[in-house]
C-alpha positions in Angstrom: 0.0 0.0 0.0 2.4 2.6 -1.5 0.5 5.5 0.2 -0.1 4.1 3.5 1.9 3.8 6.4 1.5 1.3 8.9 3.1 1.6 12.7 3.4 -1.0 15.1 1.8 0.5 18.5 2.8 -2.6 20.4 2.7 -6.6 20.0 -0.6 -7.1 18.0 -1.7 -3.3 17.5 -1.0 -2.0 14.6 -1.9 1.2 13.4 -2.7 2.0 10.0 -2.3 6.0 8.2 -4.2 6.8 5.3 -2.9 10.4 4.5 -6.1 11.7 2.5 -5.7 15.6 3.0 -8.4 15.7 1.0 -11.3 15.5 3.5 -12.7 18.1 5.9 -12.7 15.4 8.7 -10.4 13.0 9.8 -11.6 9.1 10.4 -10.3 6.9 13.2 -11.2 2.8 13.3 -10.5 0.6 16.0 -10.7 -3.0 14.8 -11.2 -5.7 17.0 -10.6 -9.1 15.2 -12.0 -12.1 16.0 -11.9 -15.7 14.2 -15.5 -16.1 13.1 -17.0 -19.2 14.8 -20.7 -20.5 16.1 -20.2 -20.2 20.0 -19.7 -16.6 20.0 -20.8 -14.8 17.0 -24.1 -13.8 19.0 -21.7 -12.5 22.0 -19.8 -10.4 19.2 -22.7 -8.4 17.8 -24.5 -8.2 20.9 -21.6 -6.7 22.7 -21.0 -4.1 19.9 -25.5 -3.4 20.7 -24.7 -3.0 24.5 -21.3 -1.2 24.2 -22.6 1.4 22.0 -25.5 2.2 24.2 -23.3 4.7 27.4 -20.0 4.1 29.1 -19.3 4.6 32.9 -18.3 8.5 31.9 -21.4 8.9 29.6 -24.4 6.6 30.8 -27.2 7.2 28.0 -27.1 7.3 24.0 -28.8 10.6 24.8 -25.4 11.9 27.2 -23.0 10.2 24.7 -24.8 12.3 21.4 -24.7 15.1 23.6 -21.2 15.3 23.9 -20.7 14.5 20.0 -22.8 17.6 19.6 -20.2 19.8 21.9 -17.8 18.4 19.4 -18.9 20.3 16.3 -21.4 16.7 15.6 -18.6 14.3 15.7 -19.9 10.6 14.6 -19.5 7.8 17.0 -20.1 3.8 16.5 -19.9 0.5 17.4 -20.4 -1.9 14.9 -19.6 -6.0 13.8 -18.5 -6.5 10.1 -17.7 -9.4 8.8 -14.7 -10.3 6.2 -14.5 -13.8 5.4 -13.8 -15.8 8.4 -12.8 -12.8 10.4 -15.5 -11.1 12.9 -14.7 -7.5 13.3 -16.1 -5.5 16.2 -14.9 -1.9 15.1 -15.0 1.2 17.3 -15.5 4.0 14.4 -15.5 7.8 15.0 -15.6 10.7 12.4 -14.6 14.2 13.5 -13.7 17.4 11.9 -10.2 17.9 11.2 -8.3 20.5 13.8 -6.8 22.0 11.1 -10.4 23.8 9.5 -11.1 24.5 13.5 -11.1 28.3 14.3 -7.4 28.8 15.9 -6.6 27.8 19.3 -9.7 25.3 18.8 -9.0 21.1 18.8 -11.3 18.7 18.9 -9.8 15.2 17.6 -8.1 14.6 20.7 -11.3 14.6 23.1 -13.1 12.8 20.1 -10.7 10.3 20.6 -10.6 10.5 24.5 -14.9 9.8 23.8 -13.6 6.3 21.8 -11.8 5.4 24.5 -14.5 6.0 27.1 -16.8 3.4 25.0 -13.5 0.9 24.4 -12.0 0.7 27.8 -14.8 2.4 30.5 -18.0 0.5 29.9 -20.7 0.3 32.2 -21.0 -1.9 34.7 -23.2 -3.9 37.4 -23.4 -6.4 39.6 -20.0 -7.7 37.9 -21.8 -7.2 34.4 -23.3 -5.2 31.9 -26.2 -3.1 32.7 -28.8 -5.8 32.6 -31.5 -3.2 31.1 -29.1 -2.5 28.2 -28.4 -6.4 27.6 -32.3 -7.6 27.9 -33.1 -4.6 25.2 -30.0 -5.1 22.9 -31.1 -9.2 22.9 -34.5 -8.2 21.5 -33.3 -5.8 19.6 -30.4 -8.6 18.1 -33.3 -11.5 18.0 -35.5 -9.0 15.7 -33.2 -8.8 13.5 -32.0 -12.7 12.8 -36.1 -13.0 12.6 -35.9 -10.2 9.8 -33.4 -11.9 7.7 -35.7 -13.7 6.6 -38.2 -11.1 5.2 -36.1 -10.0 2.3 -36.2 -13.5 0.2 -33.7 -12.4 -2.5 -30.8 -11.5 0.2 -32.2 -14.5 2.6 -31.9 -17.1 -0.7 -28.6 -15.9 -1.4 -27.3 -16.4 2.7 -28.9 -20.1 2.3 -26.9 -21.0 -0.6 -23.8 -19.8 1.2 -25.1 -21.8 4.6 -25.8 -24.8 3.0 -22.4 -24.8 0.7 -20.3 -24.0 3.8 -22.4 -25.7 6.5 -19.1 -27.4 8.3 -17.1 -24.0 8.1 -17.2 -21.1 9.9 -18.3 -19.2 6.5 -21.4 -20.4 6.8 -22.2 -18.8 10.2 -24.0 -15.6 10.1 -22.2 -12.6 11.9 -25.7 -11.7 14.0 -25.1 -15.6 15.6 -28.7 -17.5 16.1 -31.7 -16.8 18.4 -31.1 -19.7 20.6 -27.2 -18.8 21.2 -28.7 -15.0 21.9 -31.1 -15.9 24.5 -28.5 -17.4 26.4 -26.5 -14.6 27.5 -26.1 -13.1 30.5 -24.9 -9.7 31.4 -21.9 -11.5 33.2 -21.2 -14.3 30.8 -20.8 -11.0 28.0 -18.7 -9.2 30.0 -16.5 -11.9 30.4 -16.6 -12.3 27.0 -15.1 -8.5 27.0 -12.7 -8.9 29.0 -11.2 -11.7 26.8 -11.7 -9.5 23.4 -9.2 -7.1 25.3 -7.0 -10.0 25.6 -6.5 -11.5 22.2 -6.3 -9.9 19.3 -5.0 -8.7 17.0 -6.0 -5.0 16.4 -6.2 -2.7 13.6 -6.4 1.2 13.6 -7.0 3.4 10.6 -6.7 7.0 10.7 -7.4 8.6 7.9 -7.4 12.5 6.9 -5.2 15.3 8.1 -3.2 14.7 11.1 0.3 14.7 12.8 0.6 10.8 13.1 3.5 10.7 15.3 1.3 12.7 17.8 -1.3 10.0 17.2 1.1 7.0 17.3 1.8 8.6 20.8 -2.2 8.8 21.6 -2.5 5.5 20.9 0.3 3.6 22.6 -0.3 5.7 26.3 -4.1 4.7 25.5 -3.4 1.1 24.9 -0.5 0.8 27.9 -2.9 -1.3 29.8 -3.2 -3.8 27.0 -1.0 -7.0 26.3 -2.5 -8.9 24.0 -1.8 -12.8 23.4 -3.1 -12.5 19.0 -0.9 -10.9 16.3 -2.1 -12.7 13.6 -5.6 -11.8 11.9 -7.8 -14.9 11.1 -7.5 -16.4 7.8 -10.3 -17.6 5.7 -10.2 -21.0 4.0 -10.8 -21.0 0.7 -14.2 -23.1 -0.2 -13.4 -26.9 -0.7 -15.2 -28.3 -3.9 -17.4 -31.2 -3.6 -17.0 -34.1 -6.5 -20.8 -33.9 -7.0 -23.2 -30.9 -7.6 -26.0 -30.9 -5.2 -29.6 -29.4 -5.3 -31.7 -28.0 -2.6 -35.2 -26.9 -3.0 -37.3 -25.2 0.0 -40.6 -24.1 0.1 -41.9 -20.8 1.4 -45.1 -18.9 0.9 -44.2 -17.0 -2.0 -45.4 -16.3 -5.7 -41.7 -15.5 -7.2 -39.2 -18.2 -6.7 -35.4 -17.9 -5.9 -33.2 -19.6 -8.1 -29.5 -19.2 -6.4 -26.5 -20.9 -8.2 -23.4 -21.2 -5.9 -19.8 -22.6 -7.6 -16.4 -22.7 -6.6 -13.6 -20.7 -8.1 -10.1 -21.6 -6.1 -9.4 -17.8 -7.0 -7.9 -16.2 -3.7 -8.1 -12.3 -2.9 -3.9 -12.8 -3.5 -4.0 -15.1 -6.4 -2.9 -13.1 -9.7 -6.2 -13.8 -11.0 -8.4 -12.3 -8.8 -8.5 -9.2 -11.2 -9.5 -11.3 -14.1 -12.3 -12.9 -11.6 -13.9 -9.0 -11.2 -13.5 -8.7 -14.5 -15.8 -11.9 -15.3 -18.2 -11.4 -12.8 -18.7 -8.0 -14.1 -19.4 -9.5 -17.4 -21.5 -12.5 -16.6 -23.6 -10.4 -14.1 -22.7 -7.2 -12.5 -24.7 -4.2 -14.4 -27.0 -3.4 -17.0 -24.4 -4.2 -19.5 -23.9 -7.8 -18.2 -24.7 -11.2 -20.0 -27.7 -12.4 -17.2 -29.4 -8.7 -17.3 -29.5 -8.7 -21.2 -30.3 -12.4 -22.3 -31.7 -13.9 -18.8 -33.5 -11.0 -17.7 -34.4 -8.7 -21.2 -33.9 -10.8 -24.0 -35.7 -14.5 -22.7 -37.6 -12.8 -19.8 -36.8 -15.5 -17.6 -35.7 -13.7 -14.7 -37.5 -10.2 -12.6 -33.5 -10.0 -11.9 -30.6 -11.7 -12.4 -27.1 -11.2 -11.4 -23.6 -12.5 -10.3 -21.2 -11.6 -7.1 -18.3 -12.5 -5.8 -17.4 -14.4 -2.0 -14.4 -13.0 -2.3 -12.8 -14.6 0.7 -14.1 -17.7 0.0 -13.3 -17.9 -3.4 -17.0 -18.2 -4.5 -19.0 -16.9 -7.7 -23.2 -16.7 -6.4 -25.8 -16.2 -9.0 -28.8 -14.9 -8.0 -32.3 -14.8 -9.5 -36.0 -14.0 -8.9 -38.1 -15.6 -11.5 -41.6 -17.9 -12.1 -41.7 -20.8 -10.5 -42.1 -22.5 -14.3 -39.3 -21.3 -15.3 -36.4 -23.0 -13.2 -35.1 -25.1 -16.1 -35.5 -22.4 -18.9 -33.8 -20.2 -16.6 -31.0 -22.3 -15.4 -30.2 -23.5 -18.8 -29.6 -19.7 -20.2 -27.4 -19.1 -17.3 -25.2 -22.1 -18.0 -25.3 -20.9 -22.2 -24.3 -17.5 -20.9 -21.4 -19.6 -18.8 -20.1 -22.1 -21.3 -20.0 -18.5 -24.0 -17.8 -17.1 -21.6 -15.5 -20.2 -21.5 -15.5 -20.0 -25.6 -14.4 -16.4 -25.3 -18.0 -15.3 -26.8 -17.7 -11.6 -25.2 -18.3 -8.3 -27.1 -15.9 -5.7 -27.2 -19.2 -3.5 -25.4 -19.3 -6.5 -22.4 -15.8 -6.3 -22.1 -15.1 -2.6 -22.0 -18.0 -1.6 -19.8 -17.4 -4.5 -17.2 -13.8 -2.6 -16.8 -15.2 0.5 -16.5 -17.6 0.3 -14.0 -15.4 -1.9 -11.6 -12.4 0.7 -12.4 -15.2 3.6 -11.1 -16.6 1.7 -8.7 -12.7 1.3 -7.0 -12.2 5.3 -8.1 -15.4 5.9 -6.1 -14.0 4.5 -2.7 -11.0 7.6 -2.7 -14.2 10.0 -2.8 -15.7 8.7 1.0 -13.6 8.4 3.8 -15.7 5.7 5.2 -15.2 3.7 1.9 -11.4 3.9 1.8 -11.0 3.0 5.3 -13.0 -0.4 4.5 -11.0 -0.8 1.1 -7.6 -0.9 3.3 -9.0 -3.2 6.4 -9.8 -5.3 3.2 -6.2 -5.1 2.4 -5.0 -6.1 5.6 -7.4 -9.0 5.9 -6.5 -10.7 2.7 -2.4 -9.8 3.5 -2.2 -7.7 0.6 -0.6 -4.7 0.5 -2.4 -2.8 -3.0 -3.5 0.8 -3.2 -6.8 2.0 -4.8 -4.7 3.1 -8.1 -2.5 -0.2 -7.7 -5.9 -2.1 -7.5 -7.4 -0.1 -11.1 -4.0 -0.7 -12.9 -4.3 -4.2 -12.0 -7.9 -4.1 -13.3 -7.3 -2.2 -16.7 -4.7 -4.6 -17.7 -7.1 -7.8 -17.6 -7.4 -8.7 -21.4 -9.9 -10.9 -23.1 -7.7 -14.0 -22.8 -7.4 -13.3 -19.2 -11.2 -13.7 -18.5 -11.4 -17.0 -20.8 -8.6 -18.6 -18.4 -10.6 -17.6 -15.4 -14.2 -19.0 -16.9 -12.8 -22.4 -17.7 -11.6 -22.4 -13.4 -15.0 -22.0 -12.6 -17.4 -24.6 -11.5 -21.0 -25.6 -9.9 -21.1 -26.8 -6.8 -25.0 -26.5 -5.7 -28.0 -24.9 -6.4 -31.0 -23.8 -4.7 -34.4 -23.0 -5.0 -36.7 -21.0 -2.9 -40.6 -22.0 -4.1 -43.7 -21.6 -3.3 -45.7 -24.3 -0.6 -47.9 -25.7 -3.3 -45.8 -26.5 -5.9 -44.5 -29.7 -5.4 
């Protein structure tokens, strides 16, 4: 990463500078990872719920925004995202850079001081989380695994991924299960805490206009009181193919089937093909201009949508489709046409060109929100890569034609399944 600096604040903290002058406001992430796994992937996003609502300092979401106000409306939160087989719980705050402050006037360094209150000062009963706090947060948490399932096209899409990696820890969801969130206790989570302070590793971004050595300094005072046992961030295993292709259909009460095609590509983040891979998703189904919108979807009418993405951690190509519940083999067998062209380098100039071009403005797009870039280079970090954005859209704009031929004959189907209606049988 040719424009970013990275700093090591002590064993397992590492601290990350993205110097983008550019913004008004400077961006500081705290990234807690965690090896994504059944048995605590409930305590994970539930403790980034309870965290963010007060500290010992500032009790109430209402005292905490109070105090973002008095800091010219700086953004605070706690959230859990989820890259590959690595859990992140990520302290994130967004405040306006000291240097577009009237004179004499700073703010980052209280900002910072608030982060810290919600990191290391939580609040605490009874030798646990505010009980309140945790009993809301689990309803809250519950509500939303139970919602997952209200958007079919996103909730077909997470069962094809279950069901491929049901033995891995891909295939666990990041919001855990109902069961596993019931469970918890206000002391069993902050014991759970306690030990997240104790492992590792962590990853900080700053990003915008600051003196880093200053923050460097911030940052190893602030994290004196940790030693943690983790320098390593979790690796993901790349998807393991099976020798047969497997089929599941479930039924729902529904009028529009999901028809969700999952298949294994053996195409790492780091693997010298992985640009060639963006290029052929972007072809087969990424965009108006792709192969699945203009024969599946416009041409045949097969499809209400249709349209390809990369598991790039996993080294998995999902297709996803809404369509009639008639039309599952019509549908299916234009996918695997549009496929088998691709392999027999059957790709206009016009599929080619604009698959570059909007992957190339989608990465140019990242440099334009600080929030964005931040994400792109935790990205980096957790595949072990070291690429900037305009290292990334070189990589992309030399792909040739050849390139994405090589990479479609890699490709193949693993399982499929089908979301239908109850009374089709």
């Amino acid at each position: 990463m040719d424009s970013v600096k990275c700093f090591n604040i002590k064993p397992g903290i590492r601290l990350y500078y993205i110097p983008a002058e550019k913004f008004k406001t400077v961006s500081v992430s705290v990234n807690f990872h965690r090896a994504l796994k059944k048995e605590e992937a409930s305590y994970n996003a539930l403790l980034a719920d309870v965290l963010r609502r007060g500290c010992a300092k500032y009790p109430t979401q209402a005292a905490v925004m109070k105090y973002q106000q008095e800091l010219y409306g700086a953004y605070f939160d706690i959230d859990v995202r989820r890259k590959g087989e690595d859990q992140i719980l990520s302290f994130m705050l967004n405040t306006v850079s000291d240097s577009f402050l009237p004179e004499g006037e700073t703010v980052q360094r209280r900002a910072m001081d608030l982060l810290f209150e919600m990191l290391l000062n939580p609040l605490i009963e009874n030798g646990g989380f505010s009980a309140d706090y945790v009993a809301q947060e689990k309803i809250n948490l519950k509500n939303d695994i139970d919602a997952l399932i209200n958007d079919k096209r996103s909730y077909a899409v997470w069962r094809l991924v279950e069901l491929m990696c049901k033995d891995e820890p891909y295939g666990v969801h990041e919001l855990g299960t109902k069961e596993d969130v019931d469970a918890i206790t206000p002391q069993m989570l902050y014991h759970h805490y306690l030990n997240l302070l104790q492992e590792g590793p962590i990853d900080i971004f700053v990003t915008g206009k600051v003196s880093i050595d200053e923050m460097c300094a911030y940052f190893q005072e602030r994290f004196a009181v940790l030693t943690l046992k983790n320098e390593k961030t979790p690796a993901t295993a790349l998807f393991c193919p099976a020798a047969d292709m497997q089929e599941v259909t479930e039924e729902f009460d529904v009028t529009q089937a999901k028809l969700c095609m999952g298949f294994y590509t053996g195409i790492a983040p780091s693997d010298s093909d992985y640009p060639a891979l963006m290029v052929y998703n972007g072809i087969l189904g990424s965009g108006a201009h792709s192969k699945l919108f203009n024969h599946v979807r416009e041409k045949l009418s097969l499809a209400y949508y249709a349209a390809s993405r990369l598991e790039r951690y996993k080294g998995l190509l999902l297709i996803s489709s809404g369509i009639e519940i008639a039309n599952k083999k019509k549908a299916m067998d234009e996918i695997k046409i549009q496929m088998e062209d691709m392999c027999s380098g059957k790709i206009s100039d016009y599929e080619f060109d604009a698959a570059v071009k909007s992957i190339v403005n989608a990465l140019r797009s990242l440099g334009d929100d600080i929030g964005y870039l931040e994400d792109y280079y935790l990205g980096q970090t957790v595949s072990q890569m070291e690429l900037s954005l305009e290292d990334y859209i070189n990589l992309i704009s030399k792909v040739t034609v050849d390139d994405v031929v090589r990479v479609a004959k890699r490709i193949q189907p693993q399982m499929v399944y089908f979301l239908t209606g109850k009374e089709v049988k």
